[in-house]
Residue, then its C-alpha position, 0 to 999 in steps of 0.5 A: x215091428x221086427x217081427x212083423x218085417x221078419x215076416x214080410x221078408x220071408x213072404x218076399x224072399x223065401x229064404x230063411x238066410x236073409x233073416x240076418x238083416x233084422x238080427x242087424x236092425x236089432x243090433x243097431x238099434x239096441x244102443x238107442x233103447x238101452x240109453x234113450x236119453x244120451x247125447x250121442x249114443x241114441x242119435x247114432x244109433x238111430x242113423x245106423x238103424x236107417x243106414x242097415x235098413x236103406x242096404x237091407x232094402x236094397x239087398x231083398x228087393x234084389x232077391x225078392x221072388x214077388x212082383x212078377x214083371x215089376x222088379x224090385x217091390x221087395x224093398x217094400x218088406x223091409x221099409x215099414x221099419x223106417x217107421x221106427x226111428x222116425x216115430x222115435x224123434x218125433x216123441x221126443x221132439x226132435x223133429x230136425x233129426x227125424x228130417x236128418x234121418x230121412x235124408x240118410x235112409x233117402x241117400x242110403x237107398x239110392x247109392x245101394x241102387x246105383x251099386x246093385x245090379x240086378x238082371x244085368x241092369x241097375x236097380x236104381x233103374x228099376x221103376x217098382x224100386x223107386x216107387x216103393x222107396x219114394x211111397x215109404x219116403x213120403x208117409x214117414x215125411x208126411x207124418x213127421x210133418x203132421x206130428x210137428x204140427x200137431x205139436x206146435x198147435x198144442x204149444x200154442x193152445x197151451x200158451x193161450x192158457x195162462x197160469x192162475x196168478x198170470x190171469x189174476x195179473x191181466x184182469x186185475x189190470x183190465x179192471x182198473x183200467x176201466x175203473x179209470x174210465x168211469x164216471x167219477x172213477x169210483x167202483x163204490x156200490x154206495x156211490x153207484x146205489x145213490x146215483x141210480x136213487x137220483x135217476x129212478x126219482x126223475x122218472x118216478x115218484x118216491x117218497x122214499x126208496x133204497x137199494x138193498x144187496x144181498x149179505x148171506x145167510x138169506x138176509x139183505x144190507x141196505x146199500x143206500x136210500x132217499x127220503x126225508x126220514x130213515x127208514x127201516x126195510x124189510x131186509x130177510x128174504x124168508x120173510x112173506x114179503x113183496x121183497x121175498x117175492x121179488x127177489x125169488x122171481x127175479x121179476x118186478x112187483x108191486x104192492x099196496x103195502x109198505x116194506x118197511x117195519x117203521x111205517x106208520x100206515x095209510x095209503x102206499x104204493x110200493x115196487x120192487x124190482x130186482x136188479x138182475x145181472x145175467x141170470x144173478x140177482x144181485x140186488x133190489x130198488x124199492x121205491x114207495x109212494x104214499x099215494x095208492x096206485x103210483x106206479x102204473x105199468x108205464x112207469x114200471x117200465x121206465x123204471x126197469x129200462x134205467x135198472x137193467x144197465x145198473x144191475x151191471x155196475x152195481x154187481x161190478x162194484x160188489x164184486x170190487x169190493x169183495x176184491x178190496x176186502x179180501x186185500x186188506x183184510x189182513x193188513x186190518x187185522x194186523x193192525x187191529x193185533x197192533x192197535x190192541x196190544x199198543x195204544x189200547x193197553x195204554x189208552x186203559x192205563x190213562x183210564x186207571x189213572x184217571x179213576x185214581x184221580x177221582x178216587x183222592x180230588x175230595x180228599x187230598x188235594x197234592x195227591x189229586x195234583x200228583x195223580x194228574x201230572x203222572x197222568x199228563x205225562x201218560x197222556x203225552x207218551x201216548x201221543x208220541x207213540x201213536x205219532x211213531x206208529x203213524x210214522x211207521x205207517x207211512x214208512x215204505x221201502x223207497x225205490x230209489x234208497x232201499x232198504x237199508x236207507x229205509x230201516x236206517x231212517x225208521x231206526x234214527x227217528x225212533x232211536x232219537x225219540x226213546x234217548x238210544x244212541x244208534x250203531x248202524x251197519x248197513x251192506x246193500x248191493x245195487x241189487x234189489x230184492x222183491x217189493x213185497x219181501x223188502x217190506x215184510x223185512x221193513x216191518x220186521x226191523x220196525x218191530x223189533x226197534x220198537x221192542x228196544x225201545x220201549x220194552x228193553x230199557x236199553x241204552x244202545x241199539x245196533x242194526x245191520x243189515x245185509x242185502x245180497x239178493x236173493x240172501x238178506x239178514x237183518x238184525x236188531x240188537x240192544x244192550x237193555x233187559x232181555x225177554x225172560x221169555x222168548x218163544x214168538x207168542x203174542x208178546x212184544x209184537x213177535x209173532x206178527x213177527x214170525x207170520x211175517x217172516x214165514x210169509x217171505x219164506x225167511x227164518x226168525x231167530x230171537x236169542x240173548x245178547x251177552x253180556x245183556x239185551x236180545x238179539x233179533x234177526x230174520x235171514x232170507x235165502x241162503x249165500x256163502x257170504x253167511x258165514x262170514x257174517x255169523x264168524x263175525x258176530x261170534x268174534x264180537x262175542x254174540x252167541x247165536x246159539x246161547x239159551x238160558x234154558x238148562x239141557x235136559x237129562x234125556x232128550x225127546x227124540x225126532x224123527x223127521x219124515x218128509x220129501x222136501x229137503x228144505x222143509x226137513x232142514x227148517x223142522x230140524x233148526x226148530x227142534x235144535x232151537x229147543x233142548x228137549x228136542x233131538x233129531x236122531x234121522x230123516x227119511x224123503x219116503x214112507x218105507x224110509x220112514x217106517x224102517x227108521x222108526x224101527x231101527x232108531x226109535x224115536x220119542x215123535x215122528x214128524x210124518x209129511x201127509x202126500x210122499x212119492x212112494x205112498x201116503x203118510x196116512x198108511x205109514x202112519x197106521x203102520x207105526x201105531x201097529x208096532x208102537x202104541x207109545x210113540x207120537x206121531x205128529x202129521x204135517x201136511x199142506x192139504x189140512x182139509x177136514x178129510x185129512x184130519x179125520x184121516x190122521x186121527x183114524x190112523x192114530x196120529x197124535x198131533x195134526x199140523x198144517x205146514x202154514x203153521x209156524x215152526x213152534x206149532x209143529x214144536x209143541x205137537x212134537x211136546x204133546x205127542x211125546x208127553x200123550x202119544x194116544x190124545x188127539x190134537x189138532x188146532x181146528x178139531x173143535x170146528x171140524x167136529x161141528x162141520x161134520x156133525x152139522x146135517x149134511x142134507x139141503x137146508x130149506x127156508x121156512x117158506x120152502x118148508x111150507x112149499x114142501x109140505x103143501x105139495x105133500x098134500x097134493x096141492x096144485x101151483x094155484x092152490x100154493x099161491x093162493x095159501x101162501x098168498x103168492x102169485x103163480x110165478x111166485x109160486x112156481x119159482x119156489x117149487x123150482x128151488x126146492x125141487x133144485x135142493x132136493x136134486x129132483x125132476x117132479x113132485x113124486x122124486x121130491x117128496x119121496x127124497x123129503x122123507x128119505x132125508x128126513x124132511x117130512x114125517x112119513x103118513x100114517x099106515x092105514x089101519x084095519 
C-alpha cells in the first residue's frame, strides 16, 4: 500500500521531495508491525499512522498539480492508506478502535484544512477537498461497519452450533420429555409390538402374528406375537421366503404359505408388511390366517394404514433402547466382573462342600454331620455377602451429606458386619465435587473396605477422606496380612479399582502399611494442602513410597517423549513406582525426542504418536535407524488399526492406546527392553484378522445368484421368474447389488464382479 500511494503521489505532485511523507507513514506504523500485539504500542501506532496521513493529506492536496479548476483532489493519493490501519482493527476485532481511528483521521483533516491556505483561501473551503476527504471517510466506515456485522452474523451462526455433548444434552432432554407424554410412558419395543398385534387384530384376522426387528448379520429377533401356540418364524432375510421379500421391497406381500418353520400344513394365508420409517425398514408384521384367501386388498389396506404410524414408534423405542443399552452396558459388565469374582467363587465352595457331604452321608454319619454344619455356616456367609453387596448398591453419594457422610456410613455397616473397629478421618469442604467423580470415589472406598474386610484378616480399619474440590484424597487402610502381590491385576477387585480411578482422571496408589496391612488411596486433582497431608502420614509412620521389591543392580532406563506435561508427569510416577525402571529425560517434540535419545541412550523410548513438530512415527524410524537394540513403546490416542500397522513398519516395540492404564504402558516399557524387535500390542491378533479379512462388497446368497443370472444375460422378468420372485422383487435385488458393487448398469457390475473376484471370468473361445 506504500508503494502504491508513492506512486500516486508522485502522479499528483510531480515532486520527488513530497516522498518523505510515506517514509513518515513507514516510520509511524512500523511499532505496530514489530508488536502487533502490545497493549499500548500497537494502538498508538496506528493513531500516529492516521494522524501523519490526515497532514500528509492536506500538504499534497496543496500542492498538487491535478484537478484542473477543482482545487484540492490531491488528498485523494494519499487517503487509500486510511485503508491500512482500519483493515488492521477490524482483523483483530477491535471495531471500536477503528471507529476511534476514523474519528482522529476526520479531526486530523479538517483542522490541517482550516490552517492551510491555499491560493489566498482556506483549503477547508475548497469543495473537491471536502469531497475527496468525506468519499475516503465514508468507504472505510462503511466497510468497518460491514466487517462488524459479517462478525457478528458468524458469532451467531456458530452459537447456533452446539457442541457434541451440549446436543447430546438437549435431545436426550427432549426425549424424555416426550417419553412422559406417551401412552403408558413406556418407550419398550415389546410393549409397543404387542399393542400394535392387539390393533392389527381388531381389523384383521390372525390366527397367530408377530413383529419381527432386524439384530444384524442379516438376520431378525421376534419382538412379540400372538396366537394360542409359539411359533417359530422364519427370521434369516437371506432366505427364499415371503419375509425376505418384503423386507428387500419394503412393500407389503402376501403369501399362500406359512413363515413359519413349525407349521404343520394346510390351507394358510399369510402377510407381511413392512414396518417403513422413512426410507429405513425397521421391522415386519407378519399376520397369518388359516383360511386361504384372508387378506383381500381391503384389508391390506386397513392393516398398513395403522402400521405406518407404528413403523415410527417402534424405530423411536429401538433406537431407545440401543440408547439404554449402551448406557448400562458398563455398568453389567462391572457387575458381572463383581458377581463372578465374589458370589460366584463362593456359590461353587458351597458346591464343593455339598459333594464332600455326599461322598461321607453312607459312611460317616459325624463326618456327614460336620461337613453340613461347616456348609451352613458357608451358606450364611453367603448370604451376608450378597446382603452387603445389595447394600453397596443401593449406596449413593447423598447430596445433602456427601461424600465423606456416604463413605463414613458404607465403612461402619461393613466394618460392624466383619468385627474391624473403624478409625474414621473425615475433612470435606461445603464444596462439591462433580456427581460422577463422587461416585466412581464412592465405589473405590467400597472396594478397597471390602478387601479389608474380607481378604485382610485385619482387626483396624482407618479411613480418611479429604475433600477440597477440585483435590480429593481418599485412603483405606488396615492393620491385617497385606497383598504379596500388589499390581492393580484382577485380584481383590483392583482393577475395576484402577478403570475407576482413570475414569475420573485420578491416581490409584496401592502400597504396604508398616508395621503391617495395605494401604489404598485414589487422589484426584492437585492442591497445596497435599503436602501436608502426605507430611502427616509420614509423622505416623506410613511410607508411601515403601516396596518390598529389592532395587535392581542396573536399572532400565526411560525416556518419556510426549507434548502433555501431565501425561509425561503420570508415566513418570508409574515407572518410579517400579524399581526397574529409571527415567533419565523427557522431551514435548520429536526432534527434542530424538536427540535425547542420542545423547542419553536410554534402555525404552515412550514416543507419543501426534507431536506439534511432527509424527512420532517418523521419529520413531529415526531411532531404529541409529538403534536396533533400543525399545520403543508408541502411546497414542487415535489407536486405530492404521496407526498400529504404522507403529510396526516403523519398527516400534510396543503399541499402547493411552485409555490404557499406567501399568499396560509399564509392561510394554519390560517387553520392549527385554525384546526390542518383537511386536506387541493388545489388539494385534484381531487388527490382523480386520486386515486379512476380503475388503470387497459381501454379497448374500440371493445377490449371489442375482449376479450370476445377470451374467447370463438374463432379464428382470426372467430373474423373478428363477428366482420365483415378483419383478419388483427383483428389481429391488439388482439395485442393491448394483449399490454393492458402486455400479450405473449391468455391464459396470459385472465387469466390477470379475474384477474383484466375484464371478469366474468365461472361457476364451477356442480355434
Amino acid at each position: 500500500m506504500l508503494a502504491l500511494v508513492a506512486i500516486l503521489t508522485l502522479f499528483a505532485t510531480r515532486d520527488v521531495a513530497q516522498l518523505w511523507w510515506i517514509a513518515l507513514l513507514a516510520v509511524a506504523g512500523l511499532p505496530s508491525l514489530l508488536a502487533p500485539q502490545h497493549r499500548l504500542i500497537g494502538p498508538l501506532s496506528r493513531v500516529a499512522e492516521v494522524v501523519v496521513l490526515g497532514l500528509a493529506a492536506s500538504h499534497v492536496a496543496a500542492v498538487a498539480a491535478i484537478g484542473g479548476t477543482v482545487d484540492g483532489l490531491g488528498a485523494s493519493a494519499m487517503l487509500p492508506y486510511l485503508a491500512v490501519p482500519v483493515t488492521v482493527t477490524a482483523l483483530r476485532r477491535r471495531f471500536s478502535e477503528g471507529a476511534a481511528l476514523l474519528a482522529v483521521t476526520a479531526a486530523t483533516l479538517l483542522v490541517s484544512g482550516a490552517l492551510t491556505t491555499v491560493g489566498g483561501g482556506l483549503q477547508l473551503g475548497q469543495p473537491g477537498y471536502l469531497a475527496v476527504c468525506a468519499q475516503w471517510l465514508i468507504l472505510a466506515a462503511l466497510g468497518l461497519y460491514a466487517a462488524g456485522t459479517l462478525h457478528r452474523v458468524m458469532a451467531v451462526r456458530g452459537e447456533g452450533k452446539p457442541q457434541p455433548y451440549a446436543e447430546a444434552t438437549r435431545l436426550l432432554t427432549q426425549l424424555r420429555t416426550v417419553a412422559r407424554q406417551l401412552p403408558g410412558a413406556t418407550l419398550d419395543p415389546g410393549g409397543i409390538s404387542e399393542h400394535l398385534l392387539e390393533e392389527l387384530r381388531t381389523v384383521a384376522r390372525a390366527d397367530r402374528g408377530a413383529v419381527l426387528s432386524a439384530s444384524g448379520g442379516g438376520r431378525l429377533v421376534v419382538l412379540a406375537q400372538a396366537g394360542v401356540d409359539r411359533v417359530d418364524w422364519e427370521t434369516t432375510l437371506d432366505a427364499d421366503s415371503a419375509i425376505a421379500d418384503a423386507w428387500a421391497s419394503q412393500q407389503a406381500t402376501t403369501a399362500a404359505r406359512s413363515q413359519s418353520r413349525s407349521h404343520r400344513g394346510g390351507e394358510v394365508s399369510a402377510l407381511i408388511v413392512p414396518l417403513v420409517a422413512g426410507v429405513r425398514t425397521v421391522g415386519l408384521v407378519v399376520l397369518e390366517a388359516d383360511a386361504a384367501h384372508a387378506y383381500p386388498p381391503p384389508v391390506v389396506s386397513r392393516v398398513t394404514a395403522l402400521t405406518r404410524p407404528a413403523a415410527l414408534r417402534l424405530e423411536a423405542a429401538l433406537l431407545f433402547d440401543e440408547v439404554r443399552s449402551l448406557a448400562t452396558n458398563e455398568e453389567r459388565q462391572r457387575l458381572a466382573r463383581e458377581i463372578h469374582d465374589g458370589v460366584a467363587q463362593e456359590l461353587v465352595m458351597v458346591g464343593y462342600g455339598i459333594d464332600n457331604a455326599m461322598a461321607t452321608v453312607f459312611d460317616d454319619a459325624d463326618e456327614t454331620a460336620e461337613a453340613l454344619r461347616t456348609l451352613r455356616g458357608e451358606v450364611t456367609r453367603v448370604i451376608q455377602e450378597l446382603r452387603l453387596s445389595l447394600f453397596e448398591l443401593r449406596s449413593e453419594v447423598d447430596r445433602q451429606g456427601g461424600l465423606a457422610a456416604a463413605i463414613a456410613e458404607y465403612a461402619r455397616t461393613v466394618g460392624a458386619s466383619g468385627g474391624l473397629r473403624v478409625h474414621l478421618s473425615l475433612d470435606e469442604s461445603t464444596a462439591r465435587l462433580p456427581a460422577a467423580t463422587e461416585a466412581e470415589l464412592l465405589r473405590i472406598a467400597q472396594e478397597a473396605v471390602t478387601n479389608a474386610r474380607k481378604h485382610a484378616g485385619a482387626a483396624n480399619l482407618w479411613v480418611t477422606c479429604e475433600v477440597d474440590p477440585p483435590y480429593a484424597q481418599i485412603e483405606v487402610s488396615d492393620d491385617g496380612q497385606g497383598m504379596a502381590d500388589q499390581r492393580p491385576d484382577g485380584r481383590y477387585g483392583l482393577a475395576i479399582m484402577a478403570e475407576r480411578a482413570e475414569r475420573i482422571r485420578g491416581r490409584l496408589e496401592i502400597r504396604p502399611r508398616q508395621p503391617s496391612g495395605t494401604t489404598v488411596a485414589v487422589v484426584v486433582g492437585t492442591t497445596s494442602r497435599r503436602d501436608n497431608v502426605r507430611a502427616a502420614q509420614h509423622q505416623k509412620g506410613s511410607n508411601p513410597r515403601m516396596t518390598t521389591s529389592p532395587i535392581p543392580a542396573t536399572r532400565t532406563k526411560v525416556l518419556l517423549v510426549d507434548d502433555h506435561d501431565l501425561i509425561r508427569k503420570g508415566l513418570r510416577h508409574a515407572f518410579e513406582r517400579d524399581r526397574q525402571f529409571e527415567v533419565v529425560g523427557e522431551a514435548a517434540t520429536a526432534a527434542e525426542g530424538v536427540r535425547q535419545a542420542g545423547a542419553l541412550q536410554p534402555d525404552v523410548v515412550i514416543m507419543d504418536l501426534r507431536l506439534p513438530d511432527g509424527s512420532g512415527l517418523e521419529a520413531t524410524r529415526a531411532l531404529r535407524k541409529s538403534s536396533a537394540s533400543m525399545g520403543i513403546v508408541v502411546l497414542t490416542m487415535y489407536a486405530g488399526d492404521d496407526q498400529l500397522f504404522g507403529a510396526l513398519e516403523a519398527g516400534a516395540s510396543a503399541f499402547v492406546p493411552k485409555t490404557a492404564p499406567a501399568d499396560e504402558v509399564v509392561a510394554a516399557a519390560r517387553h520392549a527392553a527385554s525384546s526390542p524387535s518383537a511386536f506387541t500390542a493388545a489388539d494385534l491378533a484381531e487388527a490382523m484378522k480386520r486386515r486379512l479379512a476380503p475388503s470387497g462388497p459381501q454379497l448374500s446368497p440371493r445377490e449371489g445368484q442375482v449376479l450370476r443370472l445377470l451374467a447370463d444375460g438374463m432379464s428382470v422378468a426372467g430373474i423373478a421368474k428363477q428366482l420365483f420372485v415378483s419383478e419388483s422383487t427383483a428389481k429391488t435385488h439388482i439395485s442393491k447389488l448394483y449399490e454393492k458393487l458402486g455400479a450405473a448398469n449391468r455391464a459396470q457390475a459385472l465387469m466390477t464382479a470379475l474384477r474383484l473376484g466375484l464371478l469366474e471370468a468365461p472361457d476364451a473361445p477356442k480355434f
